[in-house]
Backbone as JSON, one array per atom type, in Angstrom:
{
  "sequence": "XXXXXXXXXXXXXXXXXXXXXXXXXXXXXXXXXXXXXXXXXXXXXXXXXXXXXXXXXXXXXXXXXXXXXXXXXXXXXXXXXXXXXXXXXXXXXXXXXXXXXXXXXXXXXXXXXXXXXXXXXXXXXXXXXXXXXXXXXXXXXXXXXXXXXXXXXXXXXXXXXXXXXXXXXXXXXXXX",
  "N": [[63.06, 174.67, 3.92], [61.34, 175.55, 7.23], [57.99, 176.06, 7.51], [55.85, 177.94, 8.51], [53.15, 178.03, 8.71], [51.75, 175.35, 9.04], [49.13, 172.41, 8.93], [47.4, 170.12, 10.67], [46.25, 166.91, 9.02], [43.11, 166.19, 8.18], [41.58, 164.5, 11.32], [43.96, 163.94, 12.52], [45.34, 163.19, 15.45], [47.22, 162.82, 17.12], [49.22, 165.17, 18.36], [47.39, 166.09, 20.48], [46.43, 163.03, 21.72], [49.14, 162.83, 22.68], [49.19, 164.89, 24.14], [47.34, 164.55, 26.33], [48.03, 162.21, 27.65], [50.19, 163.37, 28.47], [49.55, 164.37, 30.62], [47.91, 162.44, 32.02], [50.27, 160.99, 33.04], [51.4, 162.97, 34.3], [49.44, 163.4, 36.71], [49.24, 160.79, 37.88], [51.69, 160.47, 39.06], [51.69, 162.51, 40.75], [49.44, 161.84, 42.19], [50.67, 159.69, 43.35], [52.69, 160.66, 44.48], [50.78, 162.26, 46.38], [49.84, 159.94, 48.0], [51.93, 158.89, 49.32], [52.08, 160.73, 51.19], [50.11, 160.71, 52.74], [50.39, 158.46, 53.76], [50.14, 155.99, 56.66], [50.93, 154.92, 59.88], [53.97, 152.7, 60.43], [57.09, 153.83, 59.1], [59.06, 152.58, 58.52], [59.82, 149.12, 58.52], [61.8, 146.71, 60.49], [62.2, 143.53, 59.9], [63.86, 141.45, 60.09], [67.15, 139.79, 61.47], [69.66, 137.64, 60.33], [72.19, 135.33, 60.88], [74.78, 134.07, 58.55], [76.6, 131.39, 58.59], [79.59, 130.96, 57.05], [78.74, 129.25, 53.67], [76.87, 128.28, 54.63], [75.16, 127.38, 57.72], [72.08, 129.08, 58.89], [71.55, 131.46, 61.09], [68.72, 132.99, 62.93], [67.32, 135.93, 63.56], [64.28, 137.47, 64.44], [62.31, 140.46, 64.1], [60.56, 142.07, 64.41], [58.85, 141.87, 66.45], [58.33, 142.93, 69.66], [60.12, 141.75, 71.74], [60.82, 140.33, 74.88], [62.57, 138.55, 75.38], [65.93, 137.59, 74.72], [68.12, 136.78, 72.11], [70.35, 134.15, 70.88], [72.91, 133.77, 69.22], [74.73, 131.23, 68.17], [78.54, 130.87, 67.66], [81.41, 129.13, 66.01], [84.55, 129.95, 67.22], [86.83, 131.71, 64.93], [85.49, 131.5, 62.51], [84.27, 132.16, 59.26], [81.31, 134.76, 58.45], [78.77, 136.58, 57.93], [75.83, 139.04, 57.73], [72.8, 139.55, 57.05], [69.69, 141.67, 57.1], [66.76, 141.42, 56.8], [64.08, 144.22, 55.86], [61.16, 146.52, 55.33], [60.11, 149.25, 53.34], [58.05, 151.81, 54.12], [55.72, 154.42, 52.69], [57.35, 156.65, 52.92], [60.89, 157.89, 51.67], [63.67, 156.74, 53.05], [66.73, 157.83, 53.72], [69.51, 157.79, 53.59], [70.38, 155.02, 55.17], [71.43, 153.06, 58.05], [72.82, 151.14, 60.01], [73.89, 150.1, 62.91], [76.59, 148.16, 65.7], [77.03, 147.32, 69.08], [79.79, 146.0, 70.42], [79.67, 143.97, 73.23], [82.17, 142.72, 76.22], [80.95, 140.11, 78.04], [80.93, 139.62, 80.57], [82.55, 141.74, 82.01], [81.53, 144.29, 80.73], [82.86, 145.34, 79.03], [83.56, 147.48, 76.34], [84.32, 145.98, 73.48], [84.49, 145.97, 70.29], [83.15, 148.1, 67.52], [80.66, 148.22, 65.1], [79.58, 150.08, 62.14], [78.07, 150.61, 59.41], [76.79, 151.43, 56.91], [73.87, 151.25, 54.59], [72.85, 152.42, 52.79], [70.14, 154.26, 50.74], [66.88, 154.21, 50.87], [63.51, 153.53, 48.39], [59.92, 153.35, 48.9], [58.3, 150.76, 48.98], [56.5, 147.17, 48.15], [57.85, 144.85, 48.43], [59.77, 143.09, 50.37], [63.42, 144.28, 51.48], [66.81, 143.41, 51.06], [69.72, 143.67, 53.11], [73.0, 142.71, 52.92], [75.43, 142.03, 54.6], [79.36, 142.9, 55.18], [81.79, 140.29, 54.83], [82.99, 138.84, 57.72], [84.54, 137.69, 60.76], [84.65, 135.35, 63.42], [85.54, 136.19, 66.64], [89.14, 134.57, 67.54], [90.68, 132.56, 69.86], [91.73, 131.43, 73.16], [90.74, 133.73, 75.09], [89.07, 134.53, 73.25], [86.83, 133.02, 73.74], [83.29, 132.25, 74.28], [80.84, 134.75, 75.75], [79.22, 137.48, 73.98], [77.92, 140.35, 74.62], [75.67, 142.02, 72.31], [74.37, 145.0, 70.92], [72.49, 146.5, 69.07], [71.14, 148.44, 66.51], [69.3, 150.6, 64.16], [68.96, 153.51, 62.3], [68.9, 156.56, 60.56], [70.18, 158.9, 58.29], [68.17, 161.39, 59.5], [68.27, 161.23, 61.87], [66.27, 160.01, 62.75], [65.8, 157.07, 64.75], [64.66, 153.65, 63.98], [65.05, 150.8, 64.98], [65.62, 149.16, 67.88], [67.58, 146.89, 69.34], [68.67, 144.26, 71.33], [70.95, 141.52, 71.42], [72.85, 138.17, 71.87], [75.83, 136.8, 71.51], [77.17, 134.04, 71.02], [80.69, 132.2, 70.95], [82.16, 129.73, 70.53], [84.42, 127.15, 71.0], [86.7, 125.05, 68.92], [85.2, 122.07, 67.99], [87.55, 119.05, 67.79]],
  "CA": [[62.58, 175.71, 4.79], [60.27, 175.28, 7.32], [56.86, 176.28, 7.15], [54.69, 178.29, 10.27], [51.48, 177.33, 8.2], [51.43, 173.65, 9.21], [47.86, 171.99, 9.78], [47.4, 168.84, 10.38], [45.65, 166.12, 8.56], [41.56, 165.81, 9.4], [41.34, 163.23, 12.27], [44.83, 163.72, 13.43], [45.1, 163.71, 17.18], [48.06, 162.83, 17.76], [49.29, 165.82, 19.47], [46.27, 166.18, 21.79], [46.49, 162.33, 22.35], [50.09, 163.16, 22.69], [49.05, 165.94, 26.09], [46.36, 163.75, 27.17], [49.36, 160.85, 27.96], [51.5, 163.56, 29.31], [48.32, 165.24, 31.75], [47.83, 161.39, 32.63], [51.18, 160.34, 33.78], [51.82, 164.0, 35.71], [48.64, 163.06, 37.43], [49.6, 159.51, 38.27], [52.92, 160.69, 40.09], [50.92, 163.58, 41.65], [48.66, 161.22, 43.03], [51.71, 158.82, 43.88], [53.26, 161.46, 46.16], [49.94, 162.19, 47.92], [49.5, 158.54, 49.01], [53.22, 158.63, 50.3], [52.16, 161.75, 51.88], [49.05, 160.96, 53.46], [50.55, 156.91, 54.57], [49.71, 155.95, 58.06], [51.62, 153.54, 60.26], [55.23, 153.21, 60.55], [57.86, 154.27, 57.54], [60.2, 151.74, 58.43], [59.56, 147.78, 59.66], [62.54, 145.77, 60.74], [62.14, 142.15, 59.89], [64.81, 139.81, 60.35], [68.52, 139.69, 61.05], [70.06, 136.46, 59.5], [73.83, 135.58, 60.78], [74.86, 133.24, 57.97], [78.18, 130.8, 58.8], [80.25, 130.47, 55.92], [77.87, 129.33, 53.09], [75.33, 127.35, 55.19], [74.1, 127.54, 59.06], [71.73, 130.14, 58.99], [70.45, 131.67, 62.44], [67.52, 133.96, 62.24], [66.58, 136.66, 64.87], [62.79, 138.23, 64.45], [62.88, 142.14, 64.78], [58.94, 142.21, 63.98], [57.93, 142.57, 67.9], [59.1, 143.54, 71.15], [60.41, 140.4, 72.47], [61.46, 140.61, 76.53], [63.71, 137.26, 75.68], [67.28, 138.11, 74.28], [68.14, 135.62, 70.95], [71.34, 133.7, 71.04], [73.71, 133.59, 68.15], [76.35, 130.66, 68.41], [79.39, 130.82, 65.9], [82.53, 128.64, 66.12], [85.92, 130.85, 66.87], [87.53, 131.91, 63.59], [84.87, 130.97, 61.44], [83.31, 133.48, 58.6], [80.22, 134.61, 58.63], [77.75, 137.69, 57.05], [74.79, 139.27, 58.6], [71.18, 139.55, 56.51], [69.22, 142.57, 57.47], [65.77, 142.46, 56.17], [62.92, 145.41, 56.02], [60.39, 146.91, 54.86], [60.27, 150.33, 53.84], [56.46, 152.15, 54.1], [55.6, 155.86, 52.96], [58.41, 157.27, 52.55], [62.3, 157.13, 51.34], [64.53, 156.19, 53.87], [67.78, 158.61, 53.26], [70.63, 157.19, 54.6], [70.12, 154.17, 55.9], [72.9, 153.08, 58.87], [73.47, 150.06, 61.22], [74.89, 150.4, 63.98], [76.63, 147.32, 66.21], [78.48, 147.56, 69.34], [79.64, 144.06, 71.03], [80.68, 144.33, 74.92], [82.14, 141.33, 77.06], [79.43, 140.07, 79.07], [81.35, 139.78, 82.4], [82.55, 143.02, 82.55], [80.73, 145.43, 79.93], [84.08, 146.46, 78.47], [83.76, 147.5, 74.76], [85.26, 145.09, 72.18], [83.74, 146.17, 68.86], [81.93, 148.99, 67.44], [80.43, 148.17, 63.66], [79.37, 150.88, 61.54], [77.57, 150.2, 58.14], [75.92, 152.54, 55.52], [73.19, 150.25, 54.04], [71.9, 153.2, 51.63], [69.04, 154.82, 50.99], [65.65, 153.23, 49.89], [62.65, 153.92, 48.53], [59.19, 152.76, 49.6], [57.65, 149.44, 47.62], [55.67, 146.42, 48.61], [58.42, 143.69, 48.76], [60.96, 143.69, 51.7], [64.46, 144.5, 51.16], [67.57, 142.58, 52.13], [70.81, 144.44, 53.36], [74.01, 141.91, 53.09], [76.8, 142.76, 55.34], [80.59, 142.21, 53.92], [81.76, 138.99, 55.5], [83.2, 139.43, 59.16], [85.33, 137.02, 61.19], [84.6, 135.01, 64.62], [87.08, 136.32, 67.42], [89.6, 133.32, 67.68], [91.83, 132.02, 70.56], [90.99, 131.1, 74.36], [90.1, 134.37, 75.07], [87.77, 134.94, 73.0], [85.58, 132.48, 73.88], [82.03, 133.0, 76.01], [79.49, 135.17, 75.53], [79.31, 139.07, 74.17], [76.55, 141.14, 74.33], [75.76, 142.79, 71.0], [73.51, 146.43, 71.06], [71.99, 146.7, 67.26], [69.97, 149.57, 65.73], [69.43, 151.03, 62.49], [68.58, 154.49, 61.98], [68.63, 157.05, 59.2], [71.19, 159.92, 57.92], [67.76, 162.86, 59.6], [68.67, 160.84, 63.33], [65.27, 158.75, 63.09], [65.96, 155.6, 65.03], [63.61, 153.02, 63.3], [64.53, 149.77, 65.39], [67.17, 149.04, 68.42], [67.57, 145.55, 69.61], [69.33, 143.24, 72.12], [71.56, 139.63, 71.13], [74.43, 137.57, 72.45], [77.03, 136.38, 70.26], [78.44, 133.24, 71.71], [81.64, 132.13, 70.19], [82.9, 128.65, 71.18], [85.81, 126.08, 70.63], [86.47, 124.61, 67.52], [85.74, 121.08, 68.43], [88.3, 118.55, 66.82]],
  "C": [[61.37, 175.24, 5.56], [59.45, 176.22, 7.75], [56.17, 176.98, 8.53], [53.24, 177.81, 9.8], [51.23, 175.71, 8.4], [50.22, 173.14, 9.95], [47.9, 170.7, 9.26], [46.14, 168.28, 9.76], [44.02, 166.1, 9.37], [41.91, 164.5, 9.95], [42.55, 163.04, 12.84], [44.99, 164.12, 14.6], [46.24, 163.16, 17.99], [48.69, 163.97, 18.91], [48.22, 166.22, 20.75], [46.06, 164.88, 22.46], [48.29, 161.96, 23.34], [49.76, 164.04, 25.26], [48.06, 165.18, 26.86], [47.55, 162.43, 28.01], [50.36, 161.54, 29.01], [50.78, 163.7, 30.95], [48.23, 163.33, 32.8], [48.98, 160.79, 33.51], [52.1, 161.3, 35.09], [50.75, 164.15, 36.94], [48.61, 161.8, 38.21], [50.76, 159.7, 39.59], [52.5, 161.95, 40.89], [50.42, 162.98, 42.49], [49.41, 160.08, 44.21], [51.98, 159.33, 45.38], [52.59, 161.75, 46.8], [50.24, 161.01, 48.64], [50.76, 158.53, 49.96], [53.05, 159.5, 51.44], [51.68, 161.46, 53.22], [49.36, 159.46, 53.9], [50.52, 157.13, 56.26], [50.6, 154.63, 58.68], [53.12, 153.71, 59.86], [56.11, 153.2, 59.15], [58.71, 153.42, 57.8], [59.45, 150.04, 59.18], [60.97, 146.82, 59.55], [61.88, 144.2, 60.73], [62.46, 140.86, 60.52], [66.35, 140.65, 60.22], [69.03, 138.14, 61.06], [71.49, 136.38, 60.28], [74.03, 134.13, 59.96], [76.18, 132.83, 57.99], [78.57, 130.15, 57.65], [78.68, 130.47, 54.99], [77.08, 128.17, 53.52], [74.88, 127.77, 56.14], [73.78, 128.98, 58.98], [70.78, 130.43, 60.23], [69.81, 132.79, 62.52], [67.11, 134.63, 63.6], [65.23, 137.71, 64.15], [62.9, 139.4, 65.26], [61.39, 142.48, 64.58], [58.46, 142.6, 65.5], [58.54, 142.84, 68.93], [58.95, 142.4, 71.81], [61.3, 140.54, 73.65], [62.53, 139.47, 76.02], [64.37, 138.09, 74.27], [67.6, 136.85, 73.21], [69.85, 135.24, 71.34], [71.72, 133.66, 69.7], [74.61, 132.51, 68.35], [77.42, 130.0, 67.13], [80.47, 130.0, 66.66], [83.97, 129.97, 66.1], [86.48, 130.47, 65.39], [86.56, 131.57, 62.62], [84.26, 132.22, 60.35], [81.95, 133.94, 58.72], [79.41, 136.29, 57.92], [76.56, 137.9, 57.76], [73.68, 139.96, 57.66], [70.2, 140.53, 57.42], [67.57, 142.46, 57.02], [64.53, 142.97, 56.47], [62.46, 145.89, 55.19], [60.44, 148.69, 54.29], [58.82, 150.98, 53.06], [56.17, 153.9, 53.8], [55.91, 156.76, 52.32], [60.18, 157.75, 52.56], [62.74, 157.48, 52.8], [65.69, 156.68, 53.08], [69.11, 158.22, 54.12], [70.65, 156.28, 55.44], [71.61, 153.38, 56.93], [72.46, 151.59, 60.2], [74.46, 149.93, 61.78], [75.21, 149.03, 65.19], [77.7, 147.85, 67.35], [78.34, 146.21, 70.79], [80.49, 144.51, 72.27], [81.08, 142.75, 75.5], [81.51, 141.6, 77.78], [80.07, 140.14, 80.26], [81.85, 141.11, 82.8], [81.94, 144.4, 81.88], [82.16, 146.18, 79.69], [83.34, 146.38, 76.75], [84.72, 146.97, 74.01], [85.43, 146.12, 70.85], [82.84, 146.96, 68.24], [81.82, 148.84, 65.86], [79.31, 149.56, 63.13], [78.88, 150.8, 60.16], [76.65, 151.09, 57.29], [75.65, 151.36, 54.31], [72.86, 151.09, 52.89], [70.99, 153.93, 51.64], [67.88, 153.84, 50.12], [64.14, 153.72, 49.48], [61.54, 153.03, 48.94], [58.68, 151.57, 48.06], [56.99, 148.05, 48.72], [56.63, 144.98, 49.34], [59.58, 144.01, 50.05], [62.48, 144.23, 50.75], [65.81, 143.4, 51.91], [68.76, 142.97, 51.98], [72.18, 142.91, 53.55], [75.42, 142.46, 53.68], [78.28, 141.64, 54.79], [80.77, 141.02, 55.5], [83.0, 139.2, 56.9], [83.96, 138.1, 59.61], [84.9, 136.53, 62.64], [85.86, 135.52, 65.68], [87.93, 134.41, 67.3], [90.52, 133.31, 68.73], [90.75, 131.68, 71.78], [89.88, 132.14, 74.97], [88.94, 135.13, 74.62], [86.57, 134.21, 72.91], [84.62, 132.55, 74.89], [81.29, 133.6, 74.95], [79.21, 136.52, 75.06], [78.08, 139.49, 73.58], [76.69, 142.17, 73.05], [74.31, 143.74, 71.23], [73.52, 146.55, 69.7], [70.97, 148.21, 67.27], [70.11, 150.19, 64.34], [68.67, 152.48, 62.71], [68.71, 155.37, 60.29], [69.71, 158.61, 59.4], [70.42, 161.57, 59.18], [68.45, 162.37, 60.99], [67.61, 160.39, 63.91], [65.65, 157.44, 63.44], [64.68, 155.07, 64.52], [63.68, 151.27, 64.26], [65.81, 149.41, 66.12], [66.33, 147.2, 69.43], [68.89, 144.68, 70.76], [70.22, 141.79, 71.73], [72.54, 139.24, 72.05], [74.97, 136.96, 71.1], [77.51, 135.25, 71.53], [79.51, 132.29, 71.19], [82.19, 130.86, 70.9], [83.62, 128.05, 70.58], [85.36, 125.43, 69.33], [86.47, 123.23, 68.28], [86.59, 119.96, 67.34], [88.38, 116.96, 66.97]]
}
């Protein structure tokens, strides 16, 4: 049976060091979510996009500043390849995170290709992050060789754009 008369031992403090532990760690994450609250400066930083061919040549475009010059990509027709995303995320979570691609031929601005990607959601932390896209294909034949303009951005599930960008993709002959 148990007992309602239960006193503890002189000098036990466990339960009061017990609420002191809990008071400390609901104060810790109190204080957490101010700082996220009260962060300054942008909630998202684009980094880097990576296009990695097969498992080696890796070509690196810088999303860090507002660069007037346009980056070149050049892949071999038919070849594989994966695309490396990475960012920062500052503040506060990032709910739906989305990249968006859409590749036009350069001579006439027709639409090829529209990519669509649900990266996730993230929360905020100190180290970057790095988004790996599933592995994708070079156009292949005569026609598809040259030059296509690729339109990038990443936004978020509320309809915060966080970072839109410019490339070429140029896709040439396998030489043999």
């Amino acid at each position: 049976m148990a007992s309602s008369h239960y006193k503890p031992a002189a000098g036990d403090t466990s339960t009061s060091s017990f609420e002191a532990s809990d008071q400390m760690t609901r104060g810790s994450s109190d204080s957490y979510e101010q700082s996220l609250k009260d962060g300054t400066g942008p909630t998202f930083i684009a980094e880097a996009l990576r296009v990695i061919v097969g498992k080696g040549e890796t070509q690196e475009i810088d999303l860090t500043g507002e660069s007037s010059e346009i980056d070149h990509v050049v892949l071999r027709e038919g070849c594989s390849y994966t695309k490396e995303i990475q960012f920062k995320v500052m503040h506060d979570v990032v709910v739906g995170l989305h990249y968006h691609q859409v590749t036009t031929w350069t001579k006439d601005d027709i639409p090829l290709d529209e990519t669509h990607l649900l990266m996730g959601s993230y929360e905020p932390r100190t180290e970057s992050y790095v988004f790996i896209s599933p592995v994708t294909f070079a156009p292949k034949g005569i026609m598809a060789r040259g030059c296509f303009d690729v339109k990038s951005f990443l936004c978020d599930d509320d309809g915060n754009e966080f970072k839109r960008w410019k490339w070429i993709m140029q896709v040439e002959r396998i030489s043999e």
